[in-house]
N, C-alpha and C positions, 0 to 999 in steps of 0.2 A: 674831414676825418679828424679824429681829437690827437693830440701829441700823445707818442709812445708811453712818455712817465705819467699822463694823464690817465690812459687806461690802465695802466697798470697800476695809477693809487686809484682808481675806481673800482680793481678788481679787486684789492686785499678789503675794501671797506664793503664789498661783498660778501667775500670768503667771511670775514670776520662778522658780518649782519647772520649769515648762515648759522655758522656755530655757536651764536650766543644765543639765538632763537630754539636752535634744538639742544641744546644742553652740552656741545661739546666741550666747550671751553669755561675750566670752573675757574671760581675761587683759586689763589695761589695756596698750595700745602702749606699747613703748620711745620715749621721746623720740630714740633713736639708738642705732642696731646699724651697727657698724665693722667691714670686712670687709678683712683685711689680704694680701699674698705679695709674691712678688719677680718678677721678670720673667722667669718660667719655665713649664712647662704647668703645675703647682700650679693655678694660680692662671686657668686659662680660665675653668671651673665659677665658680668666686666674682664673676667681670665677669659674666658670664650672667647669672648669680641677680641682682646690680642693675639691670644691661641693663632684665631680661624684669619686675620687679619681682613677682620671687619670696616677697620675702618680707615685702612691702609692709604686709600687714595685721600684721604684726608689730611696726612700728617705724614713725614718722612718717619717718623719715630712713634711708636704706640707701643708707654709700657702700664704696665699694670705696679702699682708701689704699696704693699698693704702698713695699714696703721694698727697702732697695737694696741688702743686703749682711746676714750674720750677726749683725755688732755692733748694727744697729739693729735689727733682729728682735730681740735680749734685752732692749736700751731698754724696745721697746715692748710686751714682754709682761712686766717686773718691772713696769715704770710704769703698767699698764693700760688705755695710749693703744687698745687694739681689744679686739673683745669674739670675733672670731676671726681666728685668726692661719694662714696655711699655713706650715709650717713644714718642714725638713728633718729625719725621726722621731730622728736623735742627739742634734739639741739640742733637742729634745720630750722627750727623755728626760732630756737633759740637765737644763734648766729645772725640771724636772720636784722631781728629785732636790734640787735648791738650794732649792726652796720654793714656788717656782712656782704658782700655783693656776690650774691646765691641765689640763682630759681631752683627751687625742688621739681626735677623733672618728669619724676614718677612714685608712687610708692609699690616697691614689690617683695616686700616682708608682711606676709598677714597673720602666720603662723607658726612659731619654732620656737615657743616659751615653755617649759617644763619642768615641773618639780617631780629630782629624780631621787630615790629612796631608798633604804635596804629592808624596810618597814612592810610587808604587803598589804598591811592595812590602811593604813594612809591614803583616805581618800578624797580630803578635802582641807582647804586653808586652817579651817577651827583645828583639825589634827593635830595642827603641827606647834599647838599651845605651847609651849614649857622647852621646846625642843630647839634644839642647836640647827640654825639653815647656815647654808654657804651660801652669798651672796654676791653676784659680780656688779663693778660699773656701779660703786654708791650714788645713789641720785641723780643717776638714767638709766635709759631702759637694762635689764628688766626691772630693776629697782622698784621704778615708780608705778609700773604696773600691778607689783604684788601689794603697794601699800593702797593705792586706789583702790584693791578689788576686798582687801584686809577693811578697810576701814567701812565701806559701803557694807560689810558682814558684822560690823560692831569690832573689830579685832583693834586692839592698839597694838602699832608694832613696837614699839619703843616696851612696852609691857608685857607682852603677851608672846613676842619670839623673840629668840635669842640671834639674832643676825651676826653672821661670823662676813667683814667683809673682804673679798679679793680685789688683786687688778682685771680679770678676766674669768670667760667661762670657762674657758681653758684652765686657768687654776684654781677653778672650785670643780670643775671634773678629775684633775690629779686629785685634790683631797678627798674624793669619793673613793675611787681607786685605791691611794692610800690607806685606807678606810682610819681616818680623823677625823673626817666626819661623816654622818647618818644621810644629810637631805642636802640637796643643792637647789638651786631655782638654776636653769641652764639653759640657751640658747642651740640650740643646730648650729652646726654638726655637732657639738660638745657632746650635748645629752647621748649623740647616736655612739660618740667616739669612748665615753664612760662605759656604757652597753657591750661594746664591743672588747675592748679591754677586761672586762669580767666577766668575759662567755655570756654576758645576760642577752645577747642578740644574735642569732635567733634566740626565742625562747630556750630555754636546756628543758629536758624530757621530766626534771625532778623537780629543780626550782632556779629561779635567774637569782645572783644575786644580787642584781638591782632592780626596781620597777620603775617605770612610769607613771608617779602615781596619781598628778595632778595635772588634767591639760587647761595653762593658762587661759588659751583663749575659750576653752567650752566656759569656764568660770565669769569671763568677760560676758561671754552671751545672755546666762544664765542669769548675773547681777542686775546687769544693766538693761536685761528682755531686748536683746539685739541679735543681729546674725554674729554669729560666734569665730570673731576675725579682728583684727584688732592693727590698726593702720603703723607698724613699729618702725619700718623703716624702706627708704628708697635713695634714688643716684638724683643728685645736684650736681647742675651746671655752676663752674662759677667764673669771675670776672669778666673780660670782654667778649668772651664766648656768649653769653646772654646777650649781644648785640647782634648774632649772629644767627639770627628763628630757623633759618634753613640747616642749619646745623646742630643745633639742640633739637631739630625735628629728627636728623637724620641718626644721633646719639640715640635718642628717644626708641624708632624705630628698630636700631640695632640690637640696645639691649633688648629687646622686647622677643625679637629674634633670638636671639642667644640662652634666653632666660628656656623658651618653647624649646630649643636643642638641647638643656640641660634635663629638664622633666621628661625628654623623650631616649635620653641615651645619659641615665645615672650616673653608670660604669666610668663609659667614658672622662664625663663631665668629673667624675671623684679622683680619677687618677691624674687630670689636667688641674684640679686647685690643688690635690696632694703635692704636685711638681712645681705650684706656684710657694705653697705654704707649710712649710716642713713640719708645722707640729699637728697635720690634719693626717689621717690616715684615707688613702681612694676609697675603701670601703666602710666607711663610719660616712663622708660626704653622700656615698650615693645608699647610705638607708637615710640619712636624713631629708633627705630630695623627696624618697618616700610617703615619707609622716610631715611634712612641713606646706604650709597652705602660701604659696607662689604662683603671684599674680602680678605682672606688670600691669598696673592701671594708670593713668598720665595724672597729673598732680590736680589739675582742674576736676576730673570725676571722681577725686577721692576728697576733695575740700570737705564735704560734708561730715564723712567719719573722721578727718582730721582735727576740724571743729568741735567736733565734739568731744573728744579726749582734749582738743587743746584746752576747751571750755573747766572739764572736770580739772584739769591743770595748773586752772587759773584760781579755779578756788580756792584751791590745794596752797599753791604756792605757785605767786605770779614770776617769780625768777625762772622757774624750769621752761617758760617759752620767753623768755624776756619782757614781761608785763601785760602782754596786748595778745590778741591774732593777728598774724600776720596778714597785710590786705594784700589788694591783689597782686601786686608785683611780686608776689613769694611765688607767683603759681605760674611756671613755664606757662606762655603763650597769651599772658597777661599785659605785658608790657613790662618795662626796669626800672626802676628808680635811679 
């Protein structure tokens, strides 16, 4: 018969062959997983995921930290203040390209671009000739979307519109509101959040006084004879977490999850960003859930419409993705650099 301490280190190197085979014993928690966006639909799924405490068994700490603008999204993804960041996919690519150590894990912004108006005629980019826009985010999204789809129309915008520019959608929806100016280009919730602040949502029985007068992505379809969807923005993993595939799958999953519980319970979902993000209102969030085309798809099945805008991009001006497409290590489940 074997000595006592014998069987007994042959029993833990059991116990322990057991638990690793059926999944009991993970990975040691993060002392802290940072979930980063801006005050946009990006960033519903990511409140969720801490809200619901998705991913709790992950990490002692799971906070959500929102960014207020493009220049601190690059701070905080060179500096490695988060460990995922939502981001808008040019300067994903962007980042990317300068060094960046980021996989873009998903894209799930396809829809929430809109020029909103007091005009109800205003039906199309040529309209708005001669006319004062409110513009946010100069030279990212939606920036570069309206000049891609302007110029592809013969429009110069440097000529042909008067671009008024802000730090956010958020304060080109105050100067609607304001009413200083006429036209905004706006992202969700903004656009829903303008609407609602001027009773124009619901409809009023007489007249709103804003409209909807331009939906970015039909125009995207329309230009370029494509499905009318336009690949804007999604969540990257970044530094030593991209080491980690079982964990950028499990991230991946999450949101994926979470994004499905926002489209299915509005209400809900608008009152949990409004209690993350105090300049959103719960109801402007869940009418934009409404009217905004959200789709988690993983960064690999969306390459192709990525490409393709990164391409029109490159034409344009190879700075706004950092000179090149990014190859495969940009594409969660690709490999890292």
């Amino acid at each position: 018969m074997l000595p006592a301490w014998t069987r007994a280190v042959l029993h833990v190197c059991v116990v322990c062959a057991f638990l690793l085979v059926t999944g009991v014993v993970h990975a040691q928690k993060l002392p802290r997983l940072t979930l980063s966006g801006p005050s946009a639909s990006v960033s519903n799924a990511l409140i969720h995921m801490v809200d619901s405490g998705a991913l709790a068994d992950v990490a002692e700490v799971v906070e959500f930290v929102p960014w207020r603008d493009p220049d601190q999204l690059r701070v905080m993804a060179l500096d490695g203040r988060a460990d995922v960041l939502a981001m808008p996919t040019n300067v994903a690519a962007n980042l990317y390209n300068r060094g960046a150590k980021l996989q873009l894990i998903n894209v799930s912004t396809w829809g929430v671009l809109w020029l909103v108006s007091r005009d109800p005629t205003l039906k199309s980019l040529a309209d708005l000739r001669g006319k004062e826009l409110a513009m946010p985010f100069r030279g990212d999204m939606p920036d570069i979307v309206l000049q891609l789809l302007a110029e592809q129309q013969g429009i110069d915008v440097r000529k042909d519109l008067n671009l008024r520019y802000v730090a956010s959608p958020v304060d080109a929806m105050q100067l609607l509101v304001m009413r200083r100016v006429d036209h905004a280009l706006l992202a969700e919730p903004a656009a829903s959040m303008a609407l609602r602040k001027t009773g124009s949502f619901p409809l009023s029985v007489l007249a709103p006084e804003l409209h909807r007068s331009v939906d970015l992505q039909q125009e995207w379809g329309r230009v370029f004879a494509r499905e009318a969807r336009i690949p804007q923005a999604g969540i990257a993993v970044m530094g030593a977490l991209r080491a980690r595939p079982e964990l950028v799958a499990r991230i991946e999953a999450e949101y994926a999850r979470s994004l499905a519980w926002c489209k299915a319970n509005a209400e809900a979902c608008g009152k949990a960003v409004a209690a993350r993000i105090d300049m959103l209102s719960a109801e402007a969030v869940a009418d934009s859930i409404a009217v905004s085309q959200l789709d988690a798809v993983p960064a690999a099945a969306a390459r192709a419409e990525l490409e393709f805008m990164y391409g029109h991009l490159l034409a344009r001006n190879p700075a706004l993705v950092g000179g090149k497409l990014p190859d495969d290590g940009f594409y969660a489940g690709a490999g890292i650099r």
